[in-house]
C-alpha positions as CSV (number, residue, x, y, z in Angstrom):
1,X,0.0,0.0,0.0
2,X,2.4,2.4,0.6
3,X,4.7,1.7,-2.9
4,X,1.9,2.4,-4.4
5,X,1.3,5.5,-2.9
6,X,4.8,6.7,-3.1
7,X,4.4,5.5,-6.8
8,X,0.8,7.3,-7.2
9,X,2.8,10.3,-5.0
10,X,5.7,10.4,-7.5
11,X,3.8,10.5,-11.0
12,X,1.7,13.2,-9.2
13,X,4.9,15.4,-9.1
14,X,6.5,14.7,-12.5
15,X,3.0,15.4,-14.3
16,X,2.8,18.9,-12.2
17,X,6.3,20.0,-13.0
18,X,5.3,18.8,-16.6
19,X,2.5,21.5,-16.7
20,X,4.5,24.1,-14.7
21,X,7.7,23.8,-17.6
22,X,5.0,23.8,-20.3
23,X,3.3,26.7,-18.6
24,X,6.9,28.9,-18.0
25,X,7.8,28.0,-21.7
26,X,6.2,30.6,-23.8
27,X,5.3,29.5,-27.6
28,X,6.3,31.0,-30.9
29,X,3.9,32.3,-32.8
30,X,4.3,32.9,-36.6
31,X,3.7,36.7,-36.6
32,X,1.5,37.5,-39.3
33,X,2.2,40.7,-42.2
34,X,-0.3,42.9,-41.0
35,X,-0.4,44.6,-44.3
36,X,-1.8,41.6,-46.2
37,X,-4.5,39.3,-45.3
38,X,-4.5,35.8,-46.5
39,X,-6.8,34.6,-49.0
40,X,-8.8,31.3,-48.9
41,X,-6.2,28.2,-49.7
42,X,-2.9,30.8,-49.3
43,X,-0.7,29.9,-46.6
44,X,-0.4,32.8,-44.4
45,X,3.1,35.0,-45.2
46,X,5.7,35.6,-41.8
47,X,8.3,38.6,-41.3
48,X,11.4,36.9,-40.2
49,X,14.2,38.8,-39.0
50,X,16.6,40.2,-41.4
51,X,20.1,38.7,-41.5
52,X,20.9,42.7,-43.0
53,X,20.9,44.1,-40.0
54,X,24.0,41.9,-38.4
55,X,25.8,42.2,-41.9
56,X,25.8,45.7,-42.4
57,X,28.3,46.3,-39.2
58,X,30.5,43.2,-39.7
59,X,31.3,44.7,-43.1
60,X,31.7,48.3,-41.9
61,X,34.2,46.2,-39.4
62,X,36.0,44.5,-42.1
63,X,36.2,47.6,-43.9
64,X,37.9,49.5,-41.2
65,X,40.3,47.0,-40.5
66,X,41.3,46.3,-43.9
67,X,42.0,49.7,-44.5
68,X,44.2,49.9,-41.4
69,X,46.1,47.0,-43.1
70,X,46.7,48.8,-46.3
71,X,47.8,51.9,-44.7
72,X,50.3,50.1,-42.3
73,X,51.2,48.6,-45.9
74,X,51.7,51.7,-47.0
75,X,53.9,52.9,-44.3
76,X,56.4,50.5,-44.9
77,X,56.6,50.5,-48.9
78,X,57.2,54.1,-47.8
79,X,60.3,53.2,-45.9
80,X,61.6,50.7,-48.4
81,X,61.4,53.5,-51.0
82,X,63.8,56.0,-49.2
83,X,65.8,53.4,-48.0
84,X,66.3,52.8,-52.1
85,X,66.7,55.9,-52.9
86,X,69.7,56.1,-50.4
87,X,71.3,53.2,-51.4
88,X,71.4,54.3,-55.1
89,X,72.9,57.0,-54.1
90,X,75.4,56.2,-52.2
91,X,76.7,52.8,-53.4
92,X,79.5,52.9,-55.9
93,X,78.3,48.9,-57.2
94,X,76.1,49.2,-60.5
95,X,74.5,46.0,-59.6
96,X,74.1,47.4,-56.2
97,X,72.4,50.9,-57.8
98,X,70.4,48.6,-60.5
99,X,69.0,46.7,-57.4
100,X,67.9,50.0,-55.4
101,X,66.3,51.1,-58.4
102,X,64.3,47.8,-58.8
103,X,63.1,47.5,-55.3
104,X,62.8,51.7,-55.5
105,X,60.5,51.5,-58.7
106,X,58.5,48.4,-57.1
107,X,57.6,49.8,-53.4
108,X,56.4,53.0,-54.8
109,X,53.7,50.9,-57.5
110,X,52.8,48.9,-54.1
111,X,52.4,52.4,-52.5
112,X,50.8,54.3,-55.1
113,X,48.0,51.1,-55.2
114,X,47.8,50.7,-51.4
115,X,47.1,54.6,-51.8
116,X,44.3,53.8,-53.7
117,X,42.9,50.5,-51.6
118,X,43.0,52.0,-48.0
119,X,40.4,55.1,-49.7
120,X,37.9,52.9,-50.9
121,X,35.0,52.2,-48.6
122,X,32.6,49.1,-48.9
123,X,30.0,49.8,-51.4
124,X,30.3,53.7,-51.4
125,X,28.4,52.9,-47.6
126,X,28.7,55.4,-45.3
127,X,30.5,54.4,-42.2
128,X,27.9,53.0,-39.4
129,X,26.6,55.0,-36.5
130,X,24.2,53.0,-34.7
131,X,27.2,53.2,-32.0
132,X,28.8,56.0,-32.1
133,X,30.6,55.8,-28.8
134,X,32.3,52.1,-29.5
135,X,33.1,53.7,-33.1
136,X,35.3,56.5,-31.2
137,X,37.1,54.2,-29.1
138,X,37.7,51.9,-32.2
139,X,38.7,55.1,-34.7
140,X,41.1,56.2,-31.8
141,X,42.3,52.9,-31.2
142,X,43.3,52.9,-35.2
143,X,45.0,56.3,-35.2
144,X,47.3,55.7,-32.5
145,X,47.7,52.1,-33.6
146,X,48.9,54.3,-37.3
147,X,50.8,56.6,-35.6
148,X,52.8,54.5,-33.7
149,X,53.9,52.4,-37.0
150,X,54.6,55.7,-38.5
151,X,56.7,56.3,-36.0
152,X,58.8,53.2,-35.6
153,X,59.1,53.3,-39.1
154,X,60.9,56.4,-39.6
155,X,62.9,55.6,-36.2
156,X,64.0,52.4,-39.0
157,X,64.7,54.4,-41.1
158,X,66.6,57.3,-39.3
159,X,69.0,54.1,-37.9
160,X,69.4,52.1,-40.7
161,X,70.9,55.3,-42.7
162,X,72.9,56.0,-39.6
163,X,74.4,52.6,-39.8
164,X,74.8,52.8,-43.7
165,X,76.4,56.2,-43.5
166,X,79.2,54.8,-41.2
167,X,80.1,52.1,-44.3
168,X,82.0,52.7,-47.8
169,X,82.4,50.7,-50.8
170,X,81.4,46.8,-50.7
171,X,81.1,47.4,-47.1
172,X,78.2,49.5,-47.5
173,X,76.8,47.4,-50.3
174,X,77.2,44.4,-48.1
175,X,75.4,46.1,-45.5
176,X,72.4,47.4,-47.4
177,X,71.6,44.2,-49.4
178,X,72.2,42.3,-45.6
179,X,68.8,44.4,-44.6
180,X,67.1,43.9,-47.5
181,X,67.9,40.2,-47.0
182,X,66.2,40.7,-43.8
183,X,62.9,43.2,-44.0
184,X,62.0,40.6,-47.1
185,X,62.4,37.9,-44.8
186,X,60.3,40.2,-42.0
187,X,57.8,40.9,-45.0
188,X,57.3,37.5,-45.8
189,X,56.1,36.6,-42.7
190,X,53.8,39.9,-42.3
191,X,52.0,39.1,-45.8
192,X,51.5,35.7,-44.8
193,X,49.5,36.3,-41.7
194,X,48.1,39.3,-43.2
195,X,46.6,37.2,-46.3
196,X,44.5,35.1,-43.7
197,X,43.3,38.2,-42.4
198,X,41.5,40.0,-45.6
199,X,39.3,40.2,-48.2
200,X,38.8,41.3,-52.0
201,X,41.2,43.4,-53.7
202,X,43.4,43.9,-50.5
203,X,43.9,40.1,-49.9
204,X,44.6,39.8,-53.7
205,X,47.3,42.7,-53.2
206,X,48.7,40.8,-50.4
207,X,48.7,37.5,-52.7
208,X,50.9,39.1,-55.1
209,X,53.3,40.8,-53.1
210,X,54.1,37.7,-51.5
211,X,55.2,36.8,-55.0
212,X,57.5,39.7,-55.3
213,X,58.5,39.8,-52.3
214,X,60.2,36.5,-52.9
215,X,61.6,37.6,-56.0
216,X,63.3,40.3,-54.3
217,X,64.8,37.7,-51.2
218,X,66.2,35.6,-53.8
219,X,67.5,38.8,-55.8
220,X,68.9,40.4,-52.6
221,X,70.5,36.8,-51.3
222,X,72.3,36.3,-54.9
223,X,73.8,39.6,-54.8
224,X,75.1,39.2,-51.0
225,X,76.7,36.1,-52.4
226,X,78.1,37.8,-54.9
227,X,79.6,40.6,-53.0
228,X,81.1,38.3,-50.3
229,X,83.0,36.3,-52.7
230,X,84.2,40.0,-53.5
231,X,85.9,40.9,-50.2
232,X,86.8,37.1,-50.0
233,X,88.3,37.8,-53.3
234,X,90.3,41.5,-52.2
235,X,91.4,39.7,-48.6
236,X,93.0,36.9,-50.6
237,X,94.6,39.1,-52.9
238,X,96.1,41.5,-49.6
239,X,97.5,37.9,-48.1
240,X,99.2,37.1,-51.0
């Protein structure tokens, strides 16, 4: 007698806390246009929410960021261009000066494009403003962010002409093909990570400059061959 009531007793309280559960668990609806009515045999049209309304900030995200990327770009094609130009200058090598003007003529196409990609906006879309106060933050973020690369860049740039400066001859041409030897290494590993990281024309710009850029590593690595079996050459000759 009493199993069966603890039995009667338990199936009580699973078939209460069934009803309460179905009770607390409100039930969708299909939410009818109001503007149209259905006619007889017509199944009855829902609104369901817009996946728009989600995309339109992801791609004014993307587009900020991407444009960030191009402008960093930018900043250091800029470097690699003066850099060049110093080079060609100063070396007294023609295959040294033909190299600076390759890589000279090449980072100023990549920053006369990059130019052109980090002014381009998604669609012609104004920039969104449904929150203005996390868009602040962000934009500030981004300028300092630019700034600061700006900065170190020309602080690369101020040393590495410092250090060239102090060189002559195949010294100096030994020294400037060295760093090229390494900011194309550098590079190649930026672009890399970078090319996971956009979209469209920018990622496609980042595609091919991971081409050149590797044209220019093995260019740069020859020609530092080549010049060290030229002091090897002269210090041989002194010993003699």
């Amino acid at each position: 007698m009493k199993l069966n009531q603890l039995t009667f007793a338990t199936l009580a309280t699973l078939l209460l806390s069934g009803s309460i559960i179905a009770q607390q668990t409100p039930t969708v609806q299909p939410q009818a246009v109001p503007a149209q009515q259905a006619k007889p045999g017509q199944p009855i049209q829902t609104q369901t929410p817009s996946s728009g309304l989600n995309q339109k900030p992801a791609a004014d995200a993307q587009q900020s960021k991407e444009q960030a990327f191009a402008k960093c770009l930018a900043i250091s094609n800029q470097e690699q261009v003066m850099l060049a130009k110093f080079a060609k200058d100063k070396s007294t090598s023609d295959d040294v000066k033909a190299f600076a003007t390759t890589l000279e003529k090449a980072h100023q196409g990549c920053l006369d494009e990059l130019k052109v990609l980090a002014s381009k906006t998604v669609s012609n879309r104004p920039i969104n403003n449904e929150n203005p106060s996390n868009l602040a933050n962000n934009n500030t973020s981004t300028i300092d962010f630019l700034q600061m690369h700006q900065e170190m860049s020309d602080q690369c740039l101020k040393d590495s002409k410092e250090m060239l400066s102090k060189k002559e001859g195949v010294e100096f041409d030994k020294c400037f093909v060295g760093m090229q030897v390494a900011k194309h290494a550098m590079a190649h590993s930026s672009l890399t990570v970078l090319q996971r990281h956009t979209t469209g024309e920018l990622q496609t710009f980042v595609k091919e400059g991971l081409t050149k850029n590797a044209e220019h590593m093995k260019a740069s690595i020859t020609l530092m061959e080549q010049l060290s079996d030229k002091i090897e050459t002269r210090t041989s000759k002194k010993t003699e």
